[in-house]
C-alpha atoms as one frame of an Amber mdcrd trajectory, in Angstrom:
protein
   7.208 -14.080  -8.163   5.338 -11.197  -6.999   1.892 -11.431  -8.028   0.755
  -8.240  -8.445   2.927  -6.846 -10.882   1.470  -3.043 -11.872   3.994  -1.063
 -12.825   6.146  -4.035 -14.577   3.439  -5.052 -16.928   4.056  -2.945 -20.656
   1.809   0.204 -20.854  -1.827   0.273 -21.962  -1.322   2.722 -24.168  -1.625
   1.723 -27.583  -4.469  -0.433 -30.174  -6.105  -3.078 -27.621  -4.919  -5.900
 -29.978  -1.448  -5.279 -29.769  -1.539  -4.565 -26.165  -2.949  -7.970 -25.759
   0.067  -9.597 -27.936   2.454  -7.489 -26.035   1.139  -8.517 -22.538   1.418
 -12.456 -23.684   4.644 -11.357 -25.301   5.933  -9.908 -21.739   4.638 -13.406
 -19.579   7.192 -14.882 -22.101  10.206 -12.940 -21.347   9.703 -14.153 -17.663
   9.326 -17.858 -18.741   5.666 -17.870 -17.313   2.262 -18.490 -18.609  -0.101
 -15.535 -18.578  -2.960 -16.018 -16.355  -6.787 -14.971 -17.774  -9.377 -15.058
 -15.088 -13.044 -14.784 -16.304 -16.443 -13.598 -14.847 -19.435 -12.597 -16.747
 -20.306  -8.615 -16.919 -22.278  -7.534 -14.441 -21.858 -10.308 -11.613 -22.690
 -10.407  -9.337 -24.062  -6.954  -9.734 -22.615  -4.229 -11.749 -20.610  -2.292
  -9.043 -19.095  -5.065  -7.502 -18.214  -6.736 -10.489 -16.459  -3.247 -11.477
 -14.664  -3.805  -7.672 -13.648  -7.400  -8.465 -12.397  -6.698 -11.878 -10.087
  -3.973 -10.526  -8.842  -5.603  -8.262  -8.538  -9.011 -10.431  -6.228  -6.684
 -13.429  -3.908  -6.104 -10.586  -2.541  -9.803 -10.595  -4.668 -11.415 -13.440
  -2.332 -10.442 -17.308  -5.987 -10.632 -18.780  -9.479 -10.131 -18.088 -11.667
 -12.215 -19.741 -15.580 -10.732 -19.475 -18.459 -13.087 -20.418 -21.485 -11.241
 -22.404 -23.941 -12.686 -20.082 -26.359 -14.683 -22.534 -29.439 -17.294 -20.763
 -28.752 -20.230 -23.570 -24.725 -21.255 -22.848 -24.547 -24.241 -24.528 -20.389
 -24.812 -23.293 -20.806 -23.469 -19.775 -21.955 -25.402 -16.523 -23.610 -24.443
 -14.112 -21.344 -22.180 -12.052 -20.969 -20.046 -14.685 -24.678 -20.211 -16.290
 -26.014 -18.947 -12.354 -23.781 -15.880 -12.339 -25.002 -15.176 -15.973 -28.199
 -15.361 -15.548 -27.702 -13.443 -11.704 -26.235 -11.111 -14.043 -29.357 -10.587
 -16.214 -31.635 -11.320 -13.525 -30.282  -7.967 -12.195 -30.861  -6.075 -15.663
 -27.444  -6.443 -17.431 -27.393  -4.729 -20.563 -24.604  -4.447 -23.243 -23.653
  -0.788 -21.982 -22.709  -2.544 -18.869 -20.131  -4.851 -20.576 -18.683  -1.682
 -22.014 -18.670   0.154 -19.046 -16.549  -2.636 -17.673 -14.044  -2.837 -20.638
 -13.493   1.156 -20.502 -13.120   0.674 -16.633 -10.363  -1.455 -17.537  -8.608
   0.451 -20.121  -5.629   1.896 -18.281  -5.309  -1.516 -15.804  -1.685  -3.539
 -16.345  -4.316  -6.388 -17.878  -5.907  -6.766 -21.299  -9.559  -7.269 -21.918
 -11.074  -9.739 -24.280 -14.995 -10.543 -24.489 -16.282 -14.266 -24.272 -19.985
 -13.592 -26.457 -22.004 -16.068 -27.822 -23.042 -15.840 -31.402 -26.903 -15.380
 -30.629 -26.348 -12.096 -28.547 -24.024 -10.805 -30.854 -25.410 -11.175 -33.998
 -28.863  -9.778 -32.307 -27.184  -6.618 -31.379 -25.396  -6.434 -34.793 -22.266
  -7.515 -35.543 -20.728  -4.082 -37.062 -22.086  -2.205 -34.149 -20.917  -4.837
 -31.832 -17.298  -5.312 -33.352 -17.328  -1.324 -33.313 -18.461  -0.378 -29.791
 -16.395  -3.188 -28.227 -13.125  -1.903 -30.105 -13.681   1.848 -29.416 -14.503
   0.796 -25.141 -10.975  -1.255 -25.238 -11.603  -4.943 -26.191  -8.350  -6.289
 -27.465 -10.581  -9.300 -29.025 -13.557 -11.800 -28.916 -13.754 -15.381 -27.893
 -16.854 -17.294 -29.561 -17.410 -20.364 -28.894 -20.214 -21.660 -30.517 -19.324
 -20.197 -33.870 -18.481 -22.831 -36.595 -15.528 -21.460 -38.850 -17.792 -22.140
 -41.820 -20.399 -19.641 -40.699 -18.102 -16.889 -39.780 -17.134 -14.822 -42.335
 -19.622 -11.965 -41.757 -17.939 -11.708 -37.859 -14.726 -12.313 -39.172 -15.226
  -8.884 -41.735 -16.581  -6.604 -38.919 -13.765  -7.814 -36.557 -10.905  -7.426
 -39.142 -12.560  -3.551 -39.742 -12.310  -2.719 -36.932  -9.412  -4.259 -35.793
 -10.253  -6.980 -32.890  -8.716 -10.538 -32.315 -11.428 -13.509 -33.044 -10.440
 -16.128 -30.884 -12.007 -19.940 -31.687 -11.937 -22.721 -29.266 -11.017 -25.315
 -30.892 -11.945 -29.135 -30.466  -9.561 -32.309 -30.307 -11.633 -33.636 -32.881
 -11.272 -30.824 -35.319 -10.011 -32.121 -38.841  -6.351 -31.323 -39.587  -8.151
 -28.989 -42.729 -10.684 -27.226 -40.434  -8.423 -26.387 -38.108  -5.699 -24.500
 -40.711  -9.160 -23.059 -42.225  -9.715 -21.818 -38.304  -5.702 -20.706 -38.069
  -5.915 -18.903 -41.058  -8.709 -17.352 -39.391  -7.896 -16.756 -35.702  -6.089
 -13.594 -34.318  -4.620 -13.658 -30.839  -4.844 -16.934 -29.584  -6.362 -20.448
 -30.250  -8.468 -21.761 -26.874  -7.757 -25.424 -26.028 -10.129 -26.950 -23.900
  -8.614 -29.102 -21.057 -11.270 -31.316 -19.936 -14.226 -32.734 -22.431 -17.733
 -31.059 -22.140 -18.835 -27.870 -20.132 -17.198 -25.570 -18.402 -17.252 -25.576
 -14.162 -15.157 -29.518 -14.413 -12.829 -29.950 -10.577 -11.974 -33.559 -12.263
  -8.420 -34.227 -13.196  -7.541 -32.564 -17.153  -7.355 -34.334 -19.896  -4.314
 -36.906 -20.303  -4.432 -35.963 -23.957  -4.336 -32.484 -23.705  -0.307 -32.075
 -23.828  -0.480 -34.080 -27.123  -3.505 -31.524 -28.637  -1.301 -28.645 -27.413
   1.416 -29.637 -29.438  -0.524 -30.238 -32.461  -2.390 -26.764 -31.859   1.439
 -25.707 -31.979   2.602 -27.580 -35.569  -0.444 -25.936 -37.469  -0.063 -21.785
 -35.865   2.346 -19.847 -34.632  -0.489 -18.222 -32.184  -0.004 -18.550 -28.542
  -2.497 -21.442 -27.177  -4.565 -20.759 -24.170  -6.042 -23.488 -22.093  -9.450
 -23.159 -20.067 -12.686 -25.261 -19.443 -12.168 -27.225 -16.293  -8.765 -25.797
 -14.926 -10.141 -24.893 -10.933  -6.875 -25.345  -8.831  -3.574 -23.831  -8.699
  -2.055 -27.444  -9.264  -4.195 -27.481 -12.699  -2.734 -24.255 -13.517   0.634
 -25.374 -12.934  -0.143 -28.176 -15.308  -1.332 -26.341 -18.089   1.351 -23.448
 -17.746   3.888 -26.184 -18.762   2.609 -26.697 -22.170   0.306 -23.309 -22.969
   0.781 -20.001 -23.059  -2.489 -18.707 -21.135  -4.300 -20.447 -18.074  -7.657
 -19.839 -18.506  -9.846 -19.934 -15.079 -13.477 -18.713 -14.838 -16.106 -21.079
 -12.485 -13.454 -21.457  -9.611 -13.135 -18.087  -9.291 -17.243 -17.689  -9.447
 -17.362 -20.632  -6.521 -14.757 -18.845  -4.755 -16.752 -15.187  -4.998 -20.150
 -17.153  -4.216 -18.456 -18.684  -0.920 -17.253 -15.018   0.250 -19.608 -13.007
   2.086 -19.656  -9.519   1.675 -17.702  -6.845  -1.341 -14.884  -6.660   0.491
 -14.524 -10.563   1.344 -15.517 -11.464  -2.368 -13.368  -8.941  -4.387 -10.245
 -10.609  -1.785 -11.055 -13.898  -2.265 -10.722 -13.329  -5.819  -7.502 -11.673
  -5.297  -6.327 -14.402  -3.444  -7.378 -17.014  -5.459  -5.805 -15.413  -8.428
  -2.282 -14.710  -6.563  -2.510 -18.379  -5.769  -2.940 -19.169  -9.376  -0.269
 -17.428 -10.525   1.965 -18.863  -7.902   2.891 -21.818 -10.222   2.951 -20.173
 -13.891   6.715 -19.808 -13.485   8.395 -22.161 -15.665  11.519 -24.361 -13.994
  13.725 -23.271 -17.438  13.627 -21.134 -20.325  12.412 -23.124 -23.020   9.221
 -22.023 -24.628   6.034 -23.876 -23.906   5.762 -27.253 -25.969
């Protein structure tokens, strides 16, 4: 498979949302799982992160940008050092934007990982708004209970971005149609209990929570938290529709020395990723 695949990926043209469906929609045709890479804004500074992230849309179907926030409560500590190296070097919210309208005409699509707290400081109208108008196709929150998210869900649905829950294995068959009914884009399966930053084998019951994911939405499922290898992506291509990878790709960048050496490491990592998101037929992910 070649890896970097500008040029066959569909256009960018058009409303981030559907560019987002389209770009899962075209890792489908080729009986492959799309491949999301995430970093947060700004890391580890705000030019090289634009560098990386370039470089990252070449190979990577989307782009997954963290709005860098000091309380994580689902991330490890890979990914809570780059965010707060991220703030630590003055990250502000123009920066994330910056780095979404950098991305607009890339082959990859952009969605936002934001905790509620930073959001709702900054306002959720404005926030919905100005991430829509630099590109975002949608948001990931994590730590937003479907109960509590009506006034995000109204200023996403005006102005026209995905909300994407993660949802946990121990979510009630109710909650989680409530958070169906609810999500646009994709649902985000975790593969390993707890934090994010996990090298430990996944989950032996993930395949099983895939499937039910599957028998309640007709959303593609995306699986992240604790997939670091390429033989973990390979895994989770096989029942999901997205691989999700974010603090191997930080260890990999904090192990490079240099722009150059940590935008290719990235690269290379990510190429190696994708290596095994081919499928060995043409039946859909189950």
């Amino acid at each position: 498979m070649n890896a970097t695949r500008r040029g066959t990926h569909p256009s960018p043209a058009g409303p981030a949302p559907a560019r987002f469906d389209q770009v899962l929609a075209h890792a489908r045709a080729e009986n492959r799982a799309a491949l999301a890479t995430y970093l947060p804004a700004g890391y580890p500074n705000q030019a090289q992160s634009l560098r990386i992230l370039h470089r990252l849309a070449e190979v990577a179907d989307v782009i997954e940008l963290g709005w860098p926030y000091s309380e994580p409560a689902l991330d490890g500590p890979v990914i809570q050092q780059a965010a707060a190296q991220s703030l630590a070097g003055g990250f502000q919210v123009h920066h994330l934007l910056e780095s979404i309208r950098a991305l607009a005409t890339s082959p990859a699509s952009v969605l936002v990982m934001a905790y509620y707290p930073p959001l709702y400081k900054y306002g959720l109208e404005r926030a919905a708004g100005e991430l829509a108008q630099a590109g975002a196709a949608g948001v990931i929150l994590p730590d937003l209970p479907i109960e509590e998210a009506d006034a995000w869900l109204a200023a996403a649905r005006h102005h026209g971005l995905h909300t994407i829950f993660v949802v946990a294995p121990s979510t009630t068959d109710a909650r989680l149609r409530r958070i169906c009914a609810a999500a646009g884009g994709m649902l985000y399966a975790p593969a390993v209990a707890g934090v994010t930053g996990s090298t430990g084998p996944l989950h032996d019951a993930l395949p099983a929570f895939v499937q039910r994911l599957r028998a309640a939405t007709d959303l593609p499922i995306g699986v992240g938290i604790g997939v670091s290898t390429p033989a973990h992506a390979q895994e989770v291509s096989l029942i999901a529709d997205v691989t999700i990878v974010g603090s191997a790709l930080i260890r990999t960048i904090d192990a490079a020395h240099g722009p150059r050496q940590q935008a290719a490491a990235a690269v290379d990592l990510a190429r190696a990723l994708n290596a095994g998101l081919r499928r060995p037929n043409r039946s859909r992910a189950a």
